[in-house]
C-alpha positions as a printed Julia matrix, in Angstrom:
360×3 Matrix{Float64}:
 -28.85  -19.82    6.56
 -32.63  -19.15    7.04
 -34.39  -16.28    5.8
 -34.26  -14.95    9.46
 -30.73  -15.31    9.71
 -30.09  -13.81    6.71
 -32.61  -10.84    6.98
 -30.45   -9.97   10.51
 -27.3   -11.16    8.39
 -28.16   -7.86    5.7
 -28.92   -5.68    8.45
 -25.81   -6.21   10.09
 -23.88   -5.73    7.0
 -25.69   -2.58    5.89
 -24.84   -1.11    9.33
 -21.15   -2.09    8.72
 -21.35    0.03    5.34
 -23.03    2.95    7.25
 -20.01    3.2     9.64
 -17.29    2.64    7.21
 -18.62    4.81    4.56
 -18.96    7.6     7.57
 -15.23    7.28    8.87
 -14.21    8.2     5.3
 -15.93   11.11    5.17
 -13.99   13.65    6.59
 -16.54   15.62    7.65
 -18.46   12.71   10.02
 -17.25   12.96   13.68
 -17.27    9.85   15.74
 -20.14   11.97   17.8
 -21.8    11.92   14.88
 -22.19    7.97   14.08
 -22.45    7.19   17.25
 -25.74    9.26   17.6
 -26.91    7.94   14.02
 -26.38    3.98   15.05
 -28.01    4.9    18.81
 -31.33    6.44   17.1
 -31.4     3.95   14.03
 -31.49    1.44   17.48
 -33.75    3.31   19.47
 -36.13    3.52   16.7
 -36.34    0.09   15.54
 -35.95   -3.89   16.78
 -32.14   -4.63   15.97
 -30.93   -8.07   15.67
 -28.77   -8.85   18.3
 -25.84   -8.71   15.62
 -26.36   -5.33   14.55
 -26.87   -4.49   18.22
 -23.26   -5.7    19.1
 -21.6    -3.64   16.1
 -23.09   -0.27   17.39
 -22.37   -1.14   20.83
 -18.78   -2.0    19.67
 -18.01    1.0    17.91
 -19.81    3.44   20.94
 -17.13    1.42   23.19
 -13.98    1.92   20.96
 -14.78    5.92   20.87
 -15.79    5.77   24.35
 -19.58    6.98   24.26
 -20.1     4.58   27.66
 -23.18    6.46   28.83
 -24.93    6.73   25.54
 -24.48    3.16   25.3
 -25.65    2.58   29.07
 -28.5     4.77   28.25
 -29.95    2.57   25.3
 -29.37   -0.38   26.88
 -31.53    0.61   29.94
 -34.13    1.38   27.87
 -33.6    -2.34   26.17
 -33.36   -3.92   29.89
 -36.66   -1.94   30.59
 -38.47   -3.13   27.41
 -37.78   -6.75   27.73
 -35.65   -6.53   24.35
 -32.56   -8.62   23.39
 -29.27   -7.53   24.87
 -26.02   -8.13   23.23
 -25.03   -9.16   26.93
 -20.97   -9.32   25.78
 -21.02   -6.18   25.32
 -23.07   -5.53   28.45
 -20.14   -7.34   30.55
 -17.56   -5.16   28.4
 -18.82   -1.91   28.81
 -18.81   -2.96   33.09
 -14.43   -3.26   32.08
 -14.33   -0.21   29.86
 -15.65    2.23   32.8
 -13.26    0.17   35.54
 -16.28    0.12   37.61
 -15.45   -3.96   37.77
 -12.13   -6.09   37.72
 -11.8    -9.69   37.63
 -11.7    -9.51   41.31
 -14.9    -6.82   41.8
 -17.15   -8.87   39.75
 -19.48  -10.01   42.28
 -21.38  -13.16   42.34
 -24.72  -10.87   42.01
 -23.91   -9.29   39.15
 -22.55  -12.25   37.48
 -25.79  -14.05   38.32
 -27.62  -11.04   36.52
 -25.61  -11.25   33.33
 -25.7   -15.64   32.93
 -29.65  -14.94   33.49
 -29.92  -12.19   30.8
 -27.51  -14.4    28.6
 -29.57  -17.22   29.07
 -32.88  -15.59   28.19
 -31.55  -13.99   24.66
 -29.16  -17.1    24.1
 -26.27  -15.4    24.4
 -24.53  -17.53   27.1
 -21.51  -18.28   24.66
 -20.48  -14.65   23.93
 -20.75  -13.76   27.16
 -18.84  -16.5    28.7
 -16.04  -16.11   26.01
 -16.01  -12.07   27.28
 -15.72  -13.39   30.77
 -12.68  -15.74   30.11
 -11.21  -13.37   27.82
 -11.11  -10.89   30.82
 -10.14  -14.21   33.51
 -12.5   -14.7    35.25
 -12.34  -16.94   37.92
 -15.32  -18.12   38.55
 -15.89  -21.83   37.8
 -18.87  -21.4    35.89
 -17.63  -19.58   33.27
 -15.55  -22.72   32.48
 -17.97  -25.24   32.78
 -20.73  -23.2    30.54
 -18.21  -23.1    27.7
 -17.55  -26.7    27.68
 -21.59  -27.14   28.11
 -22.02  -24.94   25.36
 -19.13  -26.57   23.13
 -21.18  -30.14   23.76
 -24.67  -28.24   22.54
 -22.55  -27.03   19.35
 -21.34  -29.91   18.55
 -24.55  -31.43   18.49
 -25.94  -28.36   16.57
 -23.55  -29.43   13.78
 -25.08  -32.69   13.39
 -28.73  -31.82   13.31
 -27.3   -29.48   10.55
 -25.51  -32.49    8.54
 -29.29  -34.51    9.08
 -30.88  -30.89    7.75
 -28.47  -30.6     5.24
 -29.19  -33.72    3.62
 -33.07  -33.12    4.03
 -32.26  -30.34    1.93
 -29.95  -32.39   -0.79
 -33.19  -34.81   -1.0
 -35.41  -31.65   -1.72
 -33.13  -30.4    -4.56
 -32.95  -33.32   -6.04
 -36.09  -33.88   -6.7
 -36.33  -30.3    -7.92
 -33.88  -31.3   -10.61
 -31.41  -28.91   -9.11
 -27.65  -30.47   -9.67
 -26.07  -27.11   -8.7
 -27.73  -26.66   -5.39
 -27.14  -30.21   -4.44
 -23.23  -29.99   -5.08
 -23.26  -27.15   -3.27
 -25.0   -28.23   -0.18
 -22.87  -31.44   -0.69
 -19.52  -29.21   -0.18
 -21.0   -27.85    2.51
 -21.34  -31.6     4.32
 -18.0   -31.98    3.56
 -16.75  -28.86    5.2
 -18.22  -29.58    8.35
 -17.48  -33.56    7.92
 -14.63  -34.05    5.51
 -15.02  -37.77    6.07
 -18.75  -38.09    5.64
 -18.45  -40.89    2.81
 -22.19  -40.59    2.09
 -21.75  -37.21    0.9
 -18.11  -38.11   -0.95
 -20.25  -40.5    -2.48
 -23.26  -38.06   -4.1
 -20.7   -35.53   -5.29
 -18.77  -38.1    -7.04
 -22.11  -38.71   -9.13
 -23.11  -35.31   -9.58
 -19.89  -34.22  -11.04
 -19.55  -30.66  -12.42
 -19.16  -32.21  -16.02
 -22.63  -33.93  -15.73
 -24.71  -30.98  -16.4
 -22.2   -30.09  -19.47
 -22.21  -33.6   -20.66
 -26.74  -33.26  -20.72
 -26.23  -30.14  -22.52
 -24.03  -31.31  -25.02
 -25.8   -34.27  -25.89
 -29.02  -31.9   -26.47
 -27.36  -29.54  -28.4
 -25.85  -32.34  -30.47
 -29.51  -34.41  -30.42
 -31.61  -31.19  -31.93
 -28.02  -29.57  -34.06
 -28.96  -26.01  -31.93
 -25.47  -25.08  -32.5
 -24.87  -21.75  -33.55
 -22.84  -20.4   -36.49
 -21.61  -17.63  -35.56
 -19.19  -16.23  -32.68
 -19.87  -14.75  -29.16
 -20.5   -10.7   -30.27
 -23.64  -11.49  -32.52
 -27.61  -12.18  -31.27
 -30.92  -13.23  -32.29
 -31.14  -10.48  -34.72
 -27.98  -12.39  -36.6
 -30.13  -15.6   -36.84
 -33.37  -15.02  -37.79
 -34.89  -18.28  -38.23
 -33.99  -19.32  -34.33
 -37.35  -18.65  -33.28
 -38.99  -20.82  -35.8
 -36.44  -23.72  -35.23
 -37.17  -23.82  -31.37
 -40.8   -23.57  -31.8
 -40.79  -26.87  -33.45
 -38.54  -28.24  -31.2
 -40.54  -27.14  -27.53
 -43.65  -29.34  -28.99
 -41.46  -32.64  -27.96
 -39.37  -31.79  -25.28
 -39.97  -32.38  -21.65
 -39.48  -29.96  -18.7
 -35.53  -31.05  -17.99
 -35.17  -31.24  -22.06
 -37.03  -27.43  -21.85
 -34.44  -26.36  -19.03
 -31.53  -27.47  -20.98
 -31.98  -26.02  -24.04
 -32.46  -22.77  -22.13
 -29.02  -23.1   -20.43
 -27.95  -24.37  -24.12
 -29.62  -21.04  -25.68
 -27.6   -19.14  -23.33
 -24.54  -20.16  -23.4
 -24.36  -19.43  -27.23
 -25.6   -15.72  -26.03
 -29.21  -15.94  -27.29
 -30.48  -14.52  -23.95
 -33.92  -13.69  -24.79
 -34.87  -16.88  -26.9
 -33.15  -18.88  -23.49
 -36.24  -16.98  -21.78
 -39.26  -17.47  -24.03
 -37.95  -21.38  -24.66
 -37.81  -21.49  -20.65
 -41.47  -19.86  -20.33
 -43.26  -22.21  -22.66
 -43.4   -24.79  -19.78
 -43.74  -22.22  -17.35
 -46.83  -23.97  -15.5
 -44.53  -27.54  -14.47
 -41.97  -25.51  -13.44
 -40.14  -26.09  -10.02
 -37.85  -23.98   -7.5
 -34.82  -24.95  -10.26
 -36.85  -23.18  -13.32
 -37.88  -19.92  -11.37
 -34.19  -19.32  -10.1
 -33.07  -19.45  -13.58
 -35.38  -17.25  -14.87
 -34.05  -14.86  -13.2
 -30.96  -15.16  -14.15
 -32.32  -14.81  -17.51
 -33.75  -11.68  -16.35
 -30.73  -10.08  -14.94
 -29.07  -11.27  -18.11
 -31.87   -9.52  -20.67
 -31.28   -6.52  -17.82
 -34.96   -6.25  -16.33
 -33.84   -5.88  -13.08
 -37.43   -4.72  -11.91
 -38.81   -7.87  -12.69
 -35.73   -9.9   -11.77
 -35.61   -8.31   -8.34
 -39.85   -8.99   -8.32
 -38.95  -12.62   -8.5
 -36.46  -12.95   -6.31
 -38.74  -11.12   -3.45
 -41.48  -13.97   -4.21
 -39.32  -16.84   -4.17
 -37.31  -15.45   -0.91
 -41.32  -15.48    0.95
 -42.34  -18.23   -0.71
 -39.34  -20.78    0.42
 -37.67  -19.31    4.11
 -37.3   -23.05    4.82
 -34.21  -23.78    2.37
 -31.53  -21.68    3.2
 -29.53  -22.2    -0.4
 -32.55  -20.75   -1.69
 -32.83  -17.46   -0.11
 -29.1   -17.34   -0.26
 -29.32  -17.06   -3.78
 -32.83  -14.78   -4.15
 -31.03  -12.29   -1.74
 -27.78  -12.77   -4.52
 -30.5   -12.52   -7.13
 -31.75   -9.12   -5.77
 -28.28   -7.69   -4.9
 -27.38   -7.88   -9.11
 -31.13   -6.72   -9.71
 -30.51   -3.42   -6.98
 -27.38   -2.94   -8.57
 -28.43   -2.95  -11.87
 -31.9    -0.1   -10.74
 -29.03    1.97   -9.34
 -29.35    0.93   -5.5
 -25.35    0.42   -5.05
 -25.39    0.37   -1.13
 -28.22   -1.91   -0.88
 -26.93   -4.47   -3.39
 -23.18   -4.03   -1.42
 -24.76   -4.78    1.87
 -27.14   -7.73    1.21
 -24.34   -9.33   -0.67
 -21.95   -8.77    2.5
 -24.17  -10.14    4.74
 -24.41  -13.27    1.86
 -20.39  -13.4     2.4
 -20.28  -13.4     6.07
 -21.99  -16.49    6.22
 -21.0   -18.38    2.98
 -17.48  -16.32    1.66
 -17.24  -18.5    -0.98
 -20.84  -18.11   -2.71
 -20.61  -17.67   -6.33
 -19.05  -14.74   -7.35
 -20.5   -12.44   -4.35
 -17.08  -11.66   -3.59
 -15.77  -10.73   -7.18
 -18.75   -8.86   -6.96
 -18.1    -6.64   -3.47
 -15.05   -5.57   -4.73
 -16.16   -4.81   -8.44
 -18.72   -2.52   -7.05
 -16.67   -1.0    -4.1
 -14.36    0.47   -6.45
């Protein structure tokens, strides 16, 4: 998911929270929303996903001539259609059955669709509703063949983006692109092949053997902190002076898994001038961890604009400034970037656990 994708992906999302949270209250009439979502789209450039949720709800309450109202004034402006929704709201007023639909006005729709790139939704609305033209038919299977071949430039991006994070020194975001592969190609032996040697023990394994290499381990149990072991700071100091950027990184991770959350920082910001896309994304977990969420979300923000190429990275700056929103206070916000997160990947991290945690 790019950053563009996931920008619209948020917006959709946070206009899914608007209309739930409204049909709870008691007090919110379906007038009202619908007159909310129409001026929150009148006033600004919805994506074409957010477009098709208000449009949605305006046609399940049966607002047809608000909705034929703002989509004039789309038609007029040259903006996006949803164009589904277009050929749905032509069924919902019975002005058009499968047999009225003329040849003119299907002509119209396939050249709007085509324009905005929305020839698949359409099509599927068309079929869904049997339509008999022939064209409907053969711009799905068209459209299937373009898909298909879609999902391979993906696999050849995907990898692109496996050789990037590896030479960031990023094992997690590798395996995770690497599952991705798989999902689309669960045969792709090339990928089968990486994952089997970047195992989830590897990282543990590196860890260990620091741990064990520089006897960091610490003598007491999971409830006490820095303040328990005051010579910590004096023991890594001497240690940093030989240790390389991945030796750096893994003491970190090492510091923090035995709770000692603000020395995992400081030992991670003493090579803070070789660090790579890897090292900023944990320091932010740091952050979150140490609970500056100002800074925290800060970071994320810079890394998001500074890296709208990888889509694993803004994936997890956007999951990186849902915690941080959450943690300022911002509830809805956090919920709805980390819905739109879940709509596209349902099984990132813990963005689920999450969603439901704070929904309660």
């Amino acid at each position: 998911m790019d950053d563009t994708g996931a920008l619209a992906s948020f917006e959709a999302a946070h206009i899914e929270v608007f209309i739930n949270k409204q049909l709870k209250n008691s007090q919110s009439s379906p007038e009202y929303i619908a007159d909310e979502l129409l001026k929150k789209w009148d006033a600004s450039n919805l994506p074409i996903e957010s477009k098709k949720i208000v449009a949605r709800f305006c046609l399940l309450n049966g607002f047809f001539p608000s909705l034929l109202r703002i989509l004039k004034l789309d038609l007029r402006a040259g903006s996006p259609l949803p164009w589904d929704m277009v050929l749905e709201l032509f069924y919902q007023e019975g002005e058009h059955t499968k047999e009225k639909l003329s040849k003119d006005l299907a002509d119209a729709l396939l050249t709007g669709a085509t324009r905005d790139h929305q020839l698949h939704a359409l099509t599927a609305t068309a079929l869904t509703h049997e339509e008999v033209d022939p064209r409907w038919k053969n711009i799905l299977d068209s459209e299937l063949k373009d898909r298909l071949t879609g999902i391979k430039e993906d696999r050849e991006k995907l990898f692109k983006e496996v050789q990037i994070f590896k030479s960031e020194r990023m094992d997690a975001e590798v395996i995770q692109i690497l599952n991705r592969i798989l999902t689309l190609f669960p045969e792709d032996l090339e990928a089968q092949e990486l994952l089997e040697k970047l195992g989830d023990q590897e990282l543990e394994v590196k860890i260990q053997n620091l741990k064990n290499q520089y006897q960091l381990k610490s003598p007491f149990n999971a409830t006490e902190s820095e303040a328990e072991w005051p010579d910590i700071e004096k023991a890594i100091k001497k240690i940093l002076k030989n240790l390389s950027v991945e030796e750096t990184y893994l003491l970190s991770i090492a510091l923090f898994q035995m709770n000692l959350y603000s020395a995992a920082l400081n030992t991670l910001r003493f090579v803070k001038d070789q660090w790579k896309i890897r090292e900023k994304l944990w320091e932010i977990d740091l952050l979150l961890s140490v609970k500056s969420y100002a800074e925290a979300l800060a970071a994320s923000q810079i890394i998001l604009n500074q890296n709208r190429l990888l889509s694993e990275v803004v994936k997890t700056a956007l999951y990186y400034s849902a915690r941080a929103l959450y943690g300022l206070g911002d509830q809805e916000q956090a919920l709805s970037i980390l819905k739109g997160i879940v709509e596209r990947d349902p099984h990132f991290r813990d963005a689920s656990i999450l969603i439901a945690e704070w929904g309660q």
